[in-house]
TIMARZA-608120 format. One line per 10 residues: number of its first residue (from 1); for each residue x negated, y, z negated of C-alpha. Coordinates in Angstrom, 1 decimal, always signed. Layout:
// TIMARZA-608120
NUM = X/Y/Z  ...
// end
This chain:
// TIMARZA-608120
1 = +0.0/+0.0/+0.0  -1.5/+3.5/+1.2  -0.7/+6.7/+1.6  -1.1/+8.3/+4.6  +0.4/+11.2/+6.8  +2.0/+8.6/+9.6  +4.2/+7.8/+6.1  +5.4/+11.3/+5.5  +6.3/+11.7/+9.4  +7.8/+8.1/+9.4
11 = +9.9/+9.1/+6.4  +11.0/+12.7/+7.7  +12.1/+10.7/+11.0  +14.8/+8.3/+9.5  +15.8/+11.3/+6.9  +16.2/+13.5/+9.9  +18.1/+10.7/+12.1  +20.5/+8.9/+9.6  +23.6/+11.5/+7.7  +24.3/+9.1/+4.9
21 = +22.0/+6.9/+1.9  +23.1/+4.8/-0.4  +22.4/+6.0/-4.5  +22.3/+3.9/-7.0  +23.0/+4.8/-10.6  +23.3/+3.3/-13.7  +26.1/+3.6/-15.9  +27.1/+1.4/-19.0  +23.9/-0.5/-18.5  +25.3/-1.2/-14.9
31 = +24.1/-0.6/-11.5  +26.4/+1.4/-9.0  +26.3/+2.1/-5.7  +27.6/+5.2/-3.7  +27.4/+6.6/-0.1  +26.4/+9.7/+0.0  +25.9/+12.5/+2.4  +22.7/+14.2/+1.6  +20.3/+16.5/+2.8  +16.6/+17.1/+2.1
41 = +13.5/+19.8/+1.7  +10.5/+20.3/+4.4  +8.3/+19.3/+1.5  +10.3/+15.6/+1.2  +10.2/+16.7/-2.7  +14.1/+16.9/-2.9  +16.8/+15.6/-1.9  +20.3/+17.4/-2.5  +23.5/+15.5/-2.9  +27.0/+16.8/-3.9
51 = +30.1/+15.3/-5.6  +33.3/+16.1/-7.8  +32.4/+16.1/-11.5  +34.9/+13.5/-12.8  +33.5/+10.7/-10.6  +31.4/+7.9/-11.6  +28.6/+8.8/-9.4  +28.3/+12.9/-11.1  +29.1/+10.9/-14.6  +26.3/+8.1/-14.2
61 = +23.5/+11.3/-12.8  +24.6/+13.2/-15.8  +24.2/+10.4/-18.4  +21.1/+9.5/-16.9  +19.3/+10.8/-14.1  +17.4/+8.3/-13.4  +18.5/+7.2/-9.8  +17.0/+5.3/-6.2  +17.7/+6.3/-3.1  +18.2/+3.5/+0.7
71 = +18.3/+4.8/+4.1  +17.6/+2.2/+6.4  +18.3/+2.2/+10.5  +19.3/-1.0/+10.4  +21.4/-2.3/+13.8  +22.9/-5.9/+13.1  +20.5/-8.1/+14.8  +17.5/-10.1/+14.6  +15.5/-7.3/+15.9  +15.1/-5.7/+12.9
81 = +12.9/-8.3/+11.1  +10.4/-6.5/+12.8  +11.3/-3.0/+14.1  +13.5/-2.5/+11.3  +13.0/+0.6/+9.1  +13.9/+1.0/+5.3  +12.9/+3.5/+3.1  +13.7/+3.5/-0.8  +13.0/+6.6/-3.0  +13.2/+7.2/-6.9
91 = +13.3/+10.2/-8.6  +15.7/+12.2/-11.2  +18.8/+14.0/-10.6  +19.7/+17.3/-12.0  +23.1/+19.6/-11.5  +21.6/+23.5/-9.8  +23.7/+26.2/-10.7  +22.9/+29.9/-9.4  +20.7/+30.6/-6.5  +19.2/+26.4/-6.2
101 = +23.1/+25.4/-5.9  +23.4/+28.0/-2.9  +20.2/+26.9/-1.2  +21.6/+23.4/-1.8  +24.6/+23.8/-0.8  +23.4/+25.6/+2.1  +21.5/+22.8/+3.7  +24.4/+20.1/+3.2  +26.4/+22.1/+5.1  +24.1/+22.0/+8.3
111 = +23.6/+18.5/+8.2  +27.3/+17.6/+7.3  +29.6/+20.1/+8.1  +32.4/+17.5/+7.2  +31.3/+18.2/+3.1  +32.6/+22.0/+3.2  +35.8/+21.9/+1.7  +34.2/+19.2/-1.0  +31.2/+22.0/-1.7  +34.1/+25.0/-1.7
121 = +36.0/+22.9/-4.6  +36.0/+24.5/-7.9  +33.6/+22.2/-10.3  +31.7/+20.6/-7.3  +28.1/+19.8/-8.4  +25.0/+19.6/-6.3  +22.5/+17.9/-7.5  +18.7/+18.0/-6.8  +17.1/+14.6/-6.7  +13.3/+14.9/-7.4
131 = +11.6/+12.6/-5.9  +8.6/+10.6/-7.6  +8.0/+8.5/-4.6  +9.1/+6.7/-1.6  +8.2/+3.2/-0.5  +8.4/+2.4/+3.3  +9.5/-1.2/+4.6  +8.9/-1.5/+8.6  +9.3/-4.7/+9.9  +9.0/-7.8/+7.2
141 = +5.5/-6.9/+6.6  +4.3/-4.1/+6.3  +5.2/-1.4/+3.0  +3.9/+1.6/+1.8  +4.4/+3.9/-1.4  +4.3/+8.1/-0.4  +4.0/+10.3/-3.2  +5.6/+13.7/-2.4  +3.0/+16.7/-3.1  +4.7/+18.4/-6.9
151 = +7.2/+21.0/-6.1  +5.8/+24.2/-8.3  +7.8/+26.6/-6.6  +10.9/+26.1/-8.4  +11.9/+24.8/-11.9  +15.7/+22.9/-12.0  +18.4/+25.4/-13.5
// end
């Protein structure tokens, strides 16, 4: 497992080219899983979801923020044992209020225009994943771990 540039572009590919991941939280010592529609930072540092606040996903992030991340560009047939792509992330999630939540809320909007009216409900919540690191899967055999460079620019409101 290395850590290399070709990563960062590999991973800014499929985050550019897929509109949904699957998060998975823990709540009641459970696991969950939820589809989400997401969007991300140049830096590959964050990544921004949004949801209402009564559901289990916004409940389990709240609880504990400790969360992963899936995108894969999978297609349904043999193929992808070896040019499929799956990319896993882990990281924290924390609710932005203020100016974060705007800048947020900003960028879900170009990348799914469908989330609007859920973003222009009273009590939605964006949250800011940060991520710790990404492992890359392409093919069966080959994987490796990316560690995003520490966001300083900004500290979680």
């Amino acid at each position: 497992m290395q850590q290399t540039a070709s990563s960062a572009h590999a991973i800014h590919e499929l985050l550019e080219t897929q509109v949904q991941c699957a998060l998975s939280t823990v709540g009641d010592g459970r696991p969950s899983q939820h589809l989400m529609a997401y969007a991300f930072d140049a830096s590959l540092h964050d990544i921004f979801v949004a949801s209402l606040p009564l559901t289990e996903k916004a409940r389990n992030m709240l609880r504990d923020p400790n969360v992963s991340l899936l995108w894969d560009n999978r297609t349904g047939n043999t193929s992808d044992h070896r040019h499929g792509v799956a990319l896993a992330a882990q990281g924290e999630a924390r609710p932005l209020q203020g100016w974060m939540r705007a800048r947020a809320a900003h960028l879900l909007q170009l990348r799914n225009p469908e989330i609007v009216p859920l973003l222009n409900r009273a009590g939605s919540v964006v949250f800011r994943v940060q991520i710790d690191h990404y492992r890359l899967a392409r093919g069966s055999n080959e994987v490796t771990t990316w560690h995003p460079a520490p966001d300083l620019s900004h500290s979680a409101a």
